[in-house]
C-alpha positions, 0 to 999 in steps of 0.5 A: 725150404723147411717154411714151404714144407711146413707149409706144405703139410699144414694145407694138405692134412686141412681141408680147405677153409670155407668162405663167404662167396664172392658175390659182384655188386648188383648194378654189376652182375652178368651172364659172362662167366667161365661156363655156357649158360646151361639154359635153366629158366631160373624156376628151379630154386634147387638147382640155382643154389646149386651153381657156383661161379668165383673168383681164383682165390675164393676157388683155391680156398674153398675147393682146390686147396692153397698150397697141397701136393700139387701146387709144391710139385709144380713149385719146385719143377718151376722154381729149377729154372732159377738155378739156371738163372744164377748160372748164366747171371754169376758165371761172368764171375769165374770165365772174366777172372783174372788168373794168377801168372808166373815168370817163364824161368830164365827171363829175369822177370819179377813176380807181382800182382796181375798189374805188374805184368804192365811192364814186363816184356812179352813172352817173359811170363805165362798164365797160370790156374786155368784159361779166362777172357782176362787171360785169352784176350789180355783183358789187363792194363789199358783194356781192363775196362772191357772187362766191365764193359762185357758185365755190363752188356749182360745186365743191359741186355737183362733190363731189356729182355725184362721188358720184352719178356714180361709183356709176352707173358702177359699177352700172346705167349703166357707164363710158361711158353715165355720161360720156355722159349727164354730157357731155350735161348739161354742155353743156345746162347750160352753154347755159342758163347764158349766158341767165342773167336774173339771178345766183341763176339764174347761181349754180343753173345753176352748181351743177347744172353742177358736179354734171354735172362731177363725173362727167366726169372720174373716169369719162373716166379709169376708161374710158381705162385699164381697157383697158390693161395692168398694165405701162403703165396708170400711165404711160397714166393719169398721161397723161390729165391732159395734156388738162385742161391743154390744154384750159385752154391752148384756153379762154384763146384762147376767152376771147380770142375771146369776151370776154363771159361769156354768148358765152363759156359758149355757146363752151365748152359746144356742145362737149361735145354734140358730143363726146357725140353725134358722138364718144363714142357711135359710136366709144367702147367701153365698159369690158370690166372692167365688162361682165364684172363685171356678168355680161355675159360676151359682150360682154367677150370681144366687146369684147377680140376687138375689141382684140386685132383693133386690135392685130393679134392673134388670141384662140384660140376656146376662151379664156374670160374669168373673174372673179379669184375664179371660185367667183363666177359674174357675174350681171348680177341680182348686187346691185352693191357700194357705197361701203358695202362699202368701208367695211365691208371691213377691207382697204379701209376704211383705204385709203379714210380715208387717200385721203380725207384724202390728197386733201382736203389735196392738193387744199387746197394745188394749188387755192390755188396755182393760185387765187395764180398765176392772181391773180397779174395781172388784166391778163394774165388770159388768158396766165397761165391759159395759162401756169400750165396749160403749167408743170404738164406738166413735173409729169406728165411726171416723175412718169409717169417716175418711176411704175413705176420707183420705184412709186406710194407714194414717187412720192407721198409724195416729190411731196408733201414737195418741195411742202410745202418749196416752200411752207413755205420761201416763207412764210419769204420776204419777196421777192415774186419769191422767193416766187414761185419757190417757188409756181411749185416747188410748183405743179410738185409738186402738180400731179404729185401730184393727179393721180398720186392718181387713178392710184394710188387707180383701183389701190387698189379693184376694178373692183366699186367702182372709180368709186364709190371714186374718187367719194367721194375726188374728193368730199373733193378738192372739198372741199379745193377750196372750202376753198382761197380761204378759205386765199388770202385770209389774205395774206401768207406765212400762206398758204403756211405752211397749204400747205406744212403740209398737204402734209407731212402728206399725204405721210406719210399716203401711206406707209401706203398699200400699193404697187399696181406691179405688182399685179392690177387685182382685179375684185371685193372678194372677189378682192381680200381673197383675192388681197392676203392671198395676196401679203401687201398690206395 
């Protein structure tokens, strides 16, 4: 948080920077700008100097400010919505735990672990420190396993609700109806869920929630950083990942108030109604990059009137916002780019299969550490979430350091190595606390790199097909998700051997990524193919 306040102050005491015009090629030009044609006969040579037309960027840079009072506010409004995200994603780990259990007296029962009560007769002993879905359905011995069935059914229903999700921010709904309409469900959801009456109702309820989910925090992140200037959008989005972590430090002191599930999910849920109605609708903007790439011309150049006024800037009255291919005149009747043309483009084909992978192996290894760690101790259960969400922050902040000065594509791979070291020399060791040292390493590692992917994978694709690209890689992070209890239970240091494997291999993959520092933020595919062939990317 301190880096986005530095930040903060930098670009408001500086008057934005001034940069050489975007000017199309000449076989390119058009009429088709963000504004009426306002009939000059192009005789007055005065008044044509006079009219502008640009790009978002170069507008940001030149008369709206990259990242000043505005932009900060709608940042952190934005950014509440993943607090929300870490209540509904890590609450399973408090209402699904098992809880301690003693012997009624006078039954000659035995104290043990949870899995002694196999054995004992009915009625001879009694839960104790709160009621869970372990406790309530007698989630234990031969049904233990749908303990994880349930979990799984969040993150199943995530993967899906990304790819839903990410294609209606995109298209019909944009950013901000999205994520109000998902925040929405999440807290309806969520409700319904603590009147659970039996657990295949729990398990339903917890797959429609995870699908509510999948559409959070994807689209919370497009709508807090499209706003921001090329210069400070990689810092400013590595920060939105501070509130998750947060929001896992609150939920433990939720979970310490209300020590029942079913108290425990209405908690957790109320909020993101509130957050919706009270919040989100009155004081959120929606995005102006999507405005004007769904022929909404005046609403975008209304929008960063808005911003450069938060700023404290003035735009002149005669410039015009432009799409960065002009030949293409927005339309909002224009049929929106799908998943479909991503993959069909050779430009952005590669990059999608290689972030797919990339996240799916990431997410194999910063899920199953974080699984070991907050398993690490039952009876702390509430201070270890805490404490593995506060060791993760050092993580973003370094790799919010290192982002722009070394760019994304070493950042990345190099986050994912120290990982795979961490994780790789801990499968050699026998010593708990040593490896434990090493999974704290690693957690600090992939926790940087998880979230740094979103950064730099939100740079890889157009505002055209932005949120559809970061839905079907979040889906494949999701996967990785679901596979990485199956990894956990392996025991022993075969596990950290799986991770420190797949984190290698992603950090290689990630070198065939193209570097984004510093490049446009393309509107639309077409722009982007014309505008890397011209800059060489690939």
């Amino acid at each position: 948080m301190l880096k986005i306040l530095g930040l903060y102050i930098h670009t408001h005491h500086k008057t934005p920077s001034r940069v050489t015009r975007y000017t199309p090629p000449t076989d390119m030009k058009t009429e088709a700008t963000a504004t009426l044609d306002d009939g000059s006969d192009g005789h007055d040579e005065e008044e044509e100097e006079e009219e502008q037309t640009m790009v978002v960027d170069e507008m940001l840079r030149r008369h709206v400010g990259e990242f000043g009072p505005w932009q900060l506010r709608h940042f952190g409004l934005t950014n509440l919505a993943w607090v929300l995200n870490a209540f509904h994603t890590m609450v399973m780990v408090f209402a699904d735990r098992e809880p301690d259990w003693r012997c009624r007296a006078g039954t000659g029962c035995v104290p043990g672990p949870v899995e002694g009560v196999c054995g004992l007769v009915p009625g001879s002993w009694e839960w104790v420190g709160g009621s869970s879905t372990v406790a309530e359905w007698g989630l234990v011995c031969g049904e233990k396993y749908k303990v994880g069935l349930a979990q799984s059914a969040f993150f199943a229903g995530s993967m899906i609700g990304a790819g839903i999700f990410g294609h209606l921010s995109d298209s019909s709904l944009g950013r901000k109806g999205t994520l109000t309409a998902a925040c929405i469900a999440n807290g309806i959801l969520g409700l319904l869920t603590s009147l659970s009456p039996s657990y295949w109702a729990y398990t339903a309820l917890r797959f429609l929630t995870g699908l509510a989910t999948g559409g959070v925090g994807l689209t919370a992140f497009v709508l807090a950083t499209e706003p921001v200037g090329p210069s400070r959008r990689g810092a400013v989005g590595m920060a939105s990942f501070y509130f998750f972590s947060i929001g896992c430090v609150f939920l433990s002191g939720l979970a310490y108030a209300f020590p029942s599930w079913r108290p425990l999910y209405a908690a957790t849920s109320i909020p993101s109604l509130v957050f919706a109605f009270a919040i989100l609708l009155p004081f959120v903007w929606e995005s102006p990059r999507w405005y004007l790439v769904r022929g909404r011309t005046d609403e975008a150049m209304r929008t960063m009137r808005a911003i450069a006024k938060g700023n404290g800037f003035t735009i002149p009255d005669k410039t015009s916002l432009i799409l960065d291919i002009p030949s293409l005149s927005p339309s909002s009747s224009t049929p929106s780019p799908s998943i479909l043309d991503v993959a069909r483009s050779p430009l952005t084909r590669p990059r999608l299969l290689l972030a797919v992978l990339i996240n799916f192996l990431t997410s194999v290894v910063y899920y199953g550490l974080t699984l070991n760690v907050v398993n690490l101790g039952k009876s702390h259960l509430r201070l270890n979430v805490a404490l593995n969400a506060v060791a993760e922050l050092p993580g973003y902040a370094a790799a919010a350091l290192l982002l722009d000065r070394c760019g994304r594509r070493p950042v990345s791979a190099g986050t994912m190595w120290l990982g795979g070291v961490a994780c790789t020399v801990g499968s050699l060791l026998t010593i708990a606390g040593a490896r434990m040292a090493c999974g704290v390493v690693g957690i600090f590692a992939m926790a940087a790199t998880y979230n740094l992917l979103m950064v730099y994978v939100a740079e890889l694709f157009s505002t055209a097909v932005r949120n559809a690209s970061l839905g079907c890689v979040t889906q494949a992070g999701q996967l990785g998700a679901v596979a990485a209890p199956l990894v956990v239970v392996l025991g022993g240091g075969l596990p950290f051997a799986v991770f420190g494997a797949c984190a290698v291999m992603a950090g290689v993959g990630a070198l065939y990524l193209p570097e984004t520092a510093d490049r446009p933020l393309y509107d639309t595919l077409v722009g982007m193919e014309w505008g890397e062939s011209k800059l060489g990317g690939g």
